[in-house]
N, C-alpha and C positions, 0 to 999 in steps of 0.2 A: 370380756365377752358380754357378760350380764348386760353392760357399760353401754355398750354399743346395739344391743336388742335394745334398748330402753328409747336409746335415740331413736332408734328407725320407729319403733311403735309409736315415739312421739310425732314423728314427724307425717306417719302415715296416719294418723288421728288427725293433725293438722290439716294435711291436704284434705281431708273429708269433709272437715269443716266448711272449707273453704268451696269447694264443691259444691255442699250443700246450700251452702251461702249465697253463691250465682246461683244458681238454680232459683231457689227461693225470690232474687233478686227479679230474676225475669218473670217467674211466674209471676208476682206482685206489678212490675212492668208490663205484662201484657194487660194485665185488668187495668193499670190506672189510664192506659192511654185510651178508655172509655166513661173515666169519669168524667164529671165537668168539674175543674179547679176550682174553689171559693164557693163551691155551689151550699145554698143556704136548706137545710133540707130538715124536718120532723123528726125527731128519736121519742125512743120509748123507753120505759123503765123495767116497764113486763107488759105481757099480752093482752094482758085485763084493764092499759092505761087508755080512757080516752081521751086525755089532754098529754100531748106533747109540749116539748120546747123545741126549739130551734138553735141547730147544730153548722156549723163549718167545717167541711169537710177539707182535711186538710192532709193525709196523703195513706198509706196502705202500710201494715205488717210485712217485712222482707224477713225475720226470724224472730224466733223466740227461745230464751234461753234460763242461764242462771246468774243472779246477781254477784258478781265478783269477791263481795263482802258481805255475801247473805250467812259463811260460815264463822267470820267471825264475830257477826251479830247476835247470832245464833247459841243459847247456853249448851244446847246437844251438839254444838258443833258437826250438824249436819245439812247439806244442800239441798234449798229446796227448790223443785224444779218448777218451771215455767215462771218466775219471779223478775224477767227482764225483757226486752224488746225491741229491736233494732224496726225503726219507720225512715220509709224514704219518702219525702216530704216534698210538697208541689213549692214551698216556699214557708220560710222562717215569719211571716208577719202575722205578730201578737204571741209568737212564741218563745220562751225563756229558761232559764232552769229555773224548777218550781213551779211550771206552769201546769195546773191538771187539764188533763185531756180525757177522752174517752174513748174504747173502744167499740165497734157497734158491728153486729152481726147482718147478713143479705136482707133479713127483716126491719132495719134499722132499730133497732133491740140493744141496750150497753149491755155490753159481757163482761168488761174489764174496767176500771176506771186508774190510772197511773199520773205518776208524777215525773216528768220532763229531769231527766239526768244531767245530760250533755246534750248538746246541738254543733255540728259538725258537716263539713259540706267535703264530699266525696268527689275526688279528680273525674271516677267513672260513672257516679251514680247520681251524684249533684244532691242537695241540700239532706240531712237525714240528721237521724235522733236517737238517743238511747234512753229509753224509762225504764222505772222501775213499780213493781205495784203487783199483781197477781192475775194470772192470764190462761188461769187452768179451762175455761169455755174460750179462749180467741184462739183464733187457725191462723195461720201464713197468708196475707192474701185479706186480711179483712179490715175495714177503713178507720181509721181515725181522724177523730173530731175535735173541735172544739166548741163549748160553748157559745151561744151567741146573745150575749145581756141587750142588745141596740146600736147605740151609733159606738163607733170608733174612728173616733176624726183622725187619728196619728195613722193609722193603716189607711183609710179613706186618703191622705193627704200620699200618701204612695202612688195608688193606683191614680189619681189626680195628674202627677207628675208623669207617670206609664203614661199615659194618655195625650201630657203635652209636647213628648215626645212625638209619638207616633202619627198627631199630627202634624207635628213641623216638619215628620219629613214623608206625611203624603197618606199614612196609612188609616184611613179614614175609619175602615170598617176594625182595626184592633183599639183606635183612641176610643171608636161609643163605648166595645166591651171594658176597656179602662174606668172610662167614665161612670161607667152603670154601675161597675165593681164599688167605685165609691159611694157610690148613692147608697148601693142595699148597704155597706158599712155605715154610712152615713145620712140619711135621706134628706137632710136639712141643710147639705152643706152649697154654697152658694155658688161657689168657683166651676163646683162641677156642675153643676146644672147650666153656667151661662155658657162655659166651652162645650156641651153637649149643645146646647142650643144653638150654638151657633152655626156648629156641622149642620146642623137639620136648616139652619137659614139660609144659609149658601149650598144648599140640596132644593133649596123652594120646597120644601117642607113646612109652609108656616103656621100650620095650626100644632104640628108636632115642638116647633122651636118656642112657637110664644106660652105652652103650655112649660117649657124649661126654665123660659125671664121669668113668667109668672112664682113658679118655684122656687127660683132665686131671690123673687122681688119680697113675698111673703116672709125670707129669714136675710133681708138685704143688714139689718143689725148687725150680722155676723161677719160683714163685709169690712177688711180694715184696712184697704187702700178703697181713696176716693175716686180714684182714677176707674179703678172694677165699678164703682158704683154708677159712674157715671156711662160707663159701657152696658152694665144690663140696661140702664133708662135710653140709652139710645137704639138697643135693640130693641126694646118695650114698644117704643115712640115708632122706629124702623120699620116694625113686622107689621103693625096694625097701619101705617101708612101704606107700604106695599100692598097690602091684603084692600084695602078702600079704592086703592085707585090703579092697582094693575092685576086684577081678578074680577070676575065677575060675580056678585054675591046680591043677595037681594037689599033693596034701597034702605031698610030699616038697619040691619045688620053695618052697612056702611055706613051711616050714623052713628050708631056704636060704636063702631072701632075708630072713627075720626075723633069724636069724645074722647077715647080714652087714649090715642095720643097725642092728644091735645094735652092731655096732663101729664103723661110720660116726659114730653118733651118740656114742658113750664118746666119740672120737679128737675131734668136733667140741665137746667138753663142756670138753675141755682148755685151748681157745681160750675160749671162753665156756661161763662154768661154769652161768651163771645164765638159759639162753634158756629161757625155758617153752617153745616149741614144741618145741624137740629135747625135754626134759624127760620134756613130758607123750607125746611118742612111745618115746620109751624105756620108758617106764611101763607101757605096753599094750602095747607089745613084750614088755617079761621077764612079762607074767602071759598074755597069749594065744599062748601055742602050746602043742606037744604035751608041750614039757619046762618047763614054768615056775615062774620062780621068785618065789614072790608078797614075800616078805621085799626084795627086789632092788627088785621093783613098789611095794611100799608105801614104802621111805623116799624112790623116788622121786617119787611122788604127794603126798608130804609136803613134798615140797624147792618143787614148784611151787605149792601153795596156800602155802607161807610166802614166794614170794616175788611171787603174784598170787592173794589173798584170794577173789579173784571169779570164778577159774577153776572154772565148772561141771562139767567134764568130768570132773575129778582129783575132786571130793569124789564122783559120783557112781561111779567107780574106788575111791576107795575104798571106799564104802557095797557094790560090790558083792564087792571082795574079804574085807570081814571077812563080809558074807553067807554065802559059798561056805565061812569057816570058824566057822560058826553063832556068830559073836559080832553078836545082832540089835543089840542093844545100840551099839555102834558104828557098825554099818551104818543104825540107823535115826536118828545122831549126823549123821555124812554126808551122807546122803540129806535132811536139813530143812535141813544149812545149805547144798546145793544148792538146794533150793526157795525156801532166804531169796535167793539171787541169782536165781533163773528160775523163777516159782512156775509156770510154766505147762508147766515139762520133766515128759513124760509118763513117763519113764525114772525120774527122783527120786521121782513123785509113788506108781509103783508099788512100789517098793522100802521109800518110807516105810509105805505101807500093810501090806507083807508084815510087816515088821518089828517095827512098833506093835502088831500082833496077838498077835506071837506072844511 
């Protein structure tokens, strides 16, 4: 009979647990889904600190309890209480057994500091933790952190991949938060600043995206396919092309920016000598601005139809640079073997007219 009270008392202690457990669970739940995930944010040591560091908040207290082995660690072989802790966790990145963590009260205040037990991911609750450490000031419900020393490329290279995800299949506005996430992990890291740039370049966004190459181009060292390398320099070269001759900005400024993809695109030429598109933007660069240089223009317009026949653009470039130096002659050479690839270009078709005449 004893036998059988023992059981039920066991068993109704369980169920309480467990009770207690969801409960706790949700309440912890109803606060996280106001946090912000990865959010990088100031603690304190005590009230009196005017110098913080900078913490990762990385998920909330769902119970607190007693170490399993706190009694026979213990010479009194007695339990002591609040020595352990159950965290449900927005996500395992940069966490380990052994890894210290913090706890921090509504003030951002540590009240607890523990060591990472086990990590364990929950069918209902999804990603969680058990520490151990001492937690007599932490409540149910209050956040844990982690450290944050600077960059961490290996998490950075996560949220990198989150992102190239999300845009491959369309989701614009979760690949930036992706992206951004790596950055504050990372703020140097190169990959992610040229995929955030480039959302913003195909947004015509371009003071937002060139200000991304530029970030990229300052730690392009760290860059180890040539292939990336040579894609930030053509977005480099791309965006200050764009921004010079299909925007309207004032005359000095457009000078600038033709400069500096003039260099963008040489630097990117090095890598790949043979892209018609850098090429034929080089081209129109050294002849359209205030100081240009058509000798520069022309063998480059020459290099692109030698090495794409059918590039309309380059013969019509150059039909009209020997125009501008009254060689009709050539210019009206140009001009018909653009019309032999686009007999319907209104640009070819006036220049051959001008030229034939005269």
């Amino acid at each position: 009979m004893r036998v059988i009270s023992n059981r039920i008392f066991h068993i109704i202690n369980r169920s309480i647990f467990i009770v207690f457990l969801l409960v706790s669970t949700i309440f912890a739940t109803g606060q996280m889904k106001y946090d912000n995930p990865h959010q990088i944010i100031p603690v304190f040591y005590t009230q009196n600190d005017y110098v913080a560091w900078k913490a990762i908040v990385k998920g909330r207290i769902i119970s607190i309890g007693e170490r399993e082995d706190t009694a026979k660690q213990e010479l009194t072989r007695t339990l002591q209480p609040k020595t352990k802790i159950t965290v449900r966790l927005y996500n395992t990145d940069g966490i380990h057994k052994g890894s210290t963590l913090y706890v921090i009260n509504i003030n951002n205040l540590i009240v607890s500091r523990f060591t990472v037990e086990a990590i364990f991911r929950s069918q209902s609750f999804g990603d969680m933790l058990v520490g151990y450490g001492y937690f007599r000031l932490s409540t149910i419900g209050d956040r844990v952190v982690q450290r944050f020393e600077g960059a961490y490329p290996e998490f950075a290279k996560i949220h990198k991949a989150r992102g190239d995800y999300y845009k491959n299949t369309g989701e614009f506005g979760n690949a930036i938060k992706e992206y951004n996430q790596a950055i504050i992990l990372d703020a140097n890291y190169p990959e992610a600043h040229i995929e955030l740039g480039k959302i913003y370049f195909n947004d015509n966004v371009l003071q937002f995206a060139f200000n991304e190459f530029q970030q990229a181009y300052a730690n392009k060292d760290r860059i180890v396919d040539r292939q990336d390398t040579f894609e930030l320099l053509y977005y480099l070269a791309k965006t200050r092309y764009v921004e010079a001759y299909d925007t309207n900005i004032p005359a000095a400024l457009k000078d600038k920016y033709i400069k500096e993809g003039i260099k963008y695109a040489n630097e990117a030429l090095t890598i790949m000598p043979d892209s018609v598109e850098i090429l034929y933007m080089l081209g129109v660069m050294y002849y359209k601005n205030t100081d240009p240089d058509d000798v520069a223009a022309k063998k480059t317009f020459e290099k692109v139809i030698e090495i794409d026949p059918t590039h309309t653009g380059a013969y019509i470039a150059l039909s009209e640079l020997y125009m501008k130096h009254k060689n009709n002659n050539k210019a009206n050479y140009y001009s018909k073997k653009a019309l032999e690839v686009d007999p319907a270009n209104e640009r070819a078709r006036f220049i051959y007219r001008m030229t034939k005449e005269k």
